[in-house]
C-alpha positions in Angstrom: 30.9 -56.3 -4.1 27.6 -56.0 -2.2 29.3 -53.5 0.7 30.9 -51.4 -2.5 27.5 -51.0 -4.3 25.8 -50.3 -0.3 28.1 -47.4 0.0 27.7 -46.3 -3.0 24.0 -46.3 -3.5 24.6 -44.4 0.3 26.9 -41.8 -0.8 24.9 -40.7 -3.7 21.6 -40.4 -1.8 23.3 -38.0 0.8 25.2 -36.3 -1.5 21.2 -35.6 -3.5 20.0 -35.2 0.0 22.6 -32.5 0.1 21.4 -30.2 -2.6 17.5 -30.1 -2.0 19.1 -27.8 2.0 18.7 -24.0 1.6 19.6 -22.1 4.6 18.2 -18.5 4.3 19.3 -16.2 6.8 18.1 -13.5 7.0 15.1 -14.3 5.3 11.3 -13.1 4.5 8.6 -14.7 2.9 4.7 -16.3 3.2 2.2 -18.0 0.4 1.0 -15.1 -0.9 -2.8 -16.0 -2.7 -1.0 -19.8 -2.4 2.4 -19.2 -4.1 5.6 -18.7 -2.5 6.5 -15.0 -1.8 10.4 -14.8 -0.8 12.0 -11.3 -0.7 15.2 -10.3 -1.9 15.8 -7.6 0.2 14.4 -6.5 3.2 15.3 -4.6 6.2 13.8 -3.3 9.6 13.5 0.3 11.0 12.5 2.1 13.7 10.8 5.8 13.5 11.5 8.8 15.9 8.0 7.8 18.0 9.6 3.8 18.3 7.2 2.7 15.7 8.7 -0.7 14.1 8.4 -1.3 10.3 9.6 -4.4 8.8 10.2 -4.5 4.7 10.2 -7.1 2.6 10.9 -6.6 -1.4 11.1 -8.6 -4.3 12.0 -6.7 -7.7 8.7 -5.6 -7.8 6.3 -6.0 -4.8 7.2 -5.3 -1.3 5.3 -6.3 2.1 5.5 -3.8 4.8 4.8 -4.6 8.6 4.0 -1.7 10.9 3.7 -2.5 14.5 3.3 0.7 17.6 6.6 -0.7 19.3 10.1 -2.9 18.9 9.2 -5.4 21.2 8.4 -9.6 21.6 5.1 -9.6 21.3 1.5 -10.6 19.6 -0.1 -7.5 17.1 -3.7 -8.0 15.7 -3.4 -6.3 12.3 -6.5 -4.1 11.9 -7.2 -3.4 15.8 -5.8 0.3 15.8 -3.8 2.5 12.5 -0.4 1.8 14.2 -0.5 -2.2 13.9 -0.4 -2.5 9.8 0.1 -5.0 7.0 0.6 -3.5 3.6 1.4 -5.4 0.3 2.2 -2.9 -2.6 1.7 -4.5 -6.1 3.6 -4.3 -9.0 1.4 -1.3 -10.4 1.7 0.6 -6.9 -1.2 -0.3 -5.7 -1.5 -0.4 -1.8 -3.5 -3.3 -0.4 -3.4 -2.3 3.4 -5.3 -4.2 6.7 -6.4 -0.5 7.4 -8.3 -0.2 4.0 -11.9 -1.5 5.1 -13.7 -4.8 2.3 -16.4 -3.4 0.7 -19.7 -5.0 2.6 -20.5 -7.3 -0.5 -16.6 -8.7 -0.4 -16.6 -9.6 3.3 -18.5 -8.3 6.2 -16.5 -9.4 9.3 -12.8 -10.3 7.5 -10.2 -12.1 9.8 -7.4 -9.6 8.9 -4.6 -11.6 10.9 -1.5 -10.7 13.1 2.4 -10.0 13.2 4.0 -11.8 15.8 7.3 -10.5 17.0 9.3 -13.5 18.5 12.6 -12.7 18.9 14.7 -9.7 19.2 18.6 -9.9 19.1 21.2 -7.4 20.4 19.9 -3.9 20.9 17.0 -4.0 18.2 19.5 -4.9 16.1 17.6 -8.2 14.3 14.1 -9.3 14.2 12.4 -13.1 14.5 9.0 -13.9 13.5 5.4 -15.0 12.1 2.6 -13.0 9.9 -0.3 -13.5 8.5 -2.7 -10.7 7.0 -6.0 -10.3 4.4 -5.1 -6.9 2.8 -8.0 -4.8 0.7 -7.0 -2.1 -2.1 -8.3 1.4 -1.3 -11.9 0.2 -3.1 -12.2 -2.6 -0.4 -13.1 -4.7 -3.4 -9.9 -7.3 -3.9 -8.0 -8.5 -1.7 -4.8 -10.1 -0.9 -4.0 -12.8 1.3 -0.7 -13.6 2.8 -0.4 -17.1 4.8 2.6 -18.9 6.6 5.0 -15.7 6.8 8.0 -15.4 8.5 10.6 -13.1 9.0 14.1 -14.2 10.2 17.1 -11.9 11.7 16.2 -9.1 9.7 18.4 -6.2 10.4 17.5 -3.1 11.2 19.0 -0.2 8.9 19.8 3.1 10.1 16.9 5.3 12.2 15.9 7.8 9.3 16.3 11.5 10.5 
């Protein structure tokens, strides 16, 4: 009796065990502000100049990541224009790392980084981190995203 209750007290822990695994793949999201940001769709492109922009959308926000090139590789959000982090709002407002904080918000803001680790096939998929402090065109609030990561997102079609 003891060896029937043991393997049944062990079959219904794995089988509870079982239901808390979610494999996402592809897969983009990051705390945004502290709460879980995960994307519903998402997809990667690459423009006529080999700029790389990664997209990630829910129903009603999306975070876009601009880097200069599709390749492995460290980007420091905020160094030049073509290494970007933008989070657009559900009111379409743009909170970008190029969009300066006012000097009474933050004088010196760590704006963060997109960090490319992975690339599979011929640019086909993408494998990484981010992290980024974005301002709204008034440099006066700011959004903070923390812990991202993107995982095999495709790349769509090269627009024309």
């Amino acid at each position: 009796m003891k060896k029937f209750m043991l393997l049944l007290f062990t079959a219904v822990t794995l089988y509870n065990c079982s239901n808390e695994i979610e494999f996402n793949s592809p897969a983009f999201q990051a705390s945004k502000d502290y709460q879980l940001w995960r994307a519903v769709g998402f997809s990667a492109s690459i423009d006529s100049e080999g700029a790389l922009t990664l997209t990630g959308t829910t129903n009603f926000e999306t975070v876009n990541l601009k880097v200069p090139s599709a390749m492995v590789g460290t980007f420091t959000v905020g160094e030049t224009s073509s290494i970007e982090a933008q989070f657009i709002d559900v009111n379409g407002v743009v909170f970008s790392t190029n969009n300066r904080p006012d000097e009474d918000v933050s004088v010196y803001p760590e704006l963060g980084e997109i960090i490319i680790e992975e690339i599979e096939g011929s640019n086909d998929t993408f494998t990484g981190t981010f992290r980024f402090l974005a301002f709204d065109p008034a440099g006066e609030t700011s959004v903070g995203f923390s812990s991202g990561i993107f995982f095999k997102v495709p790349r769509i079609s090269n627009p024309q």
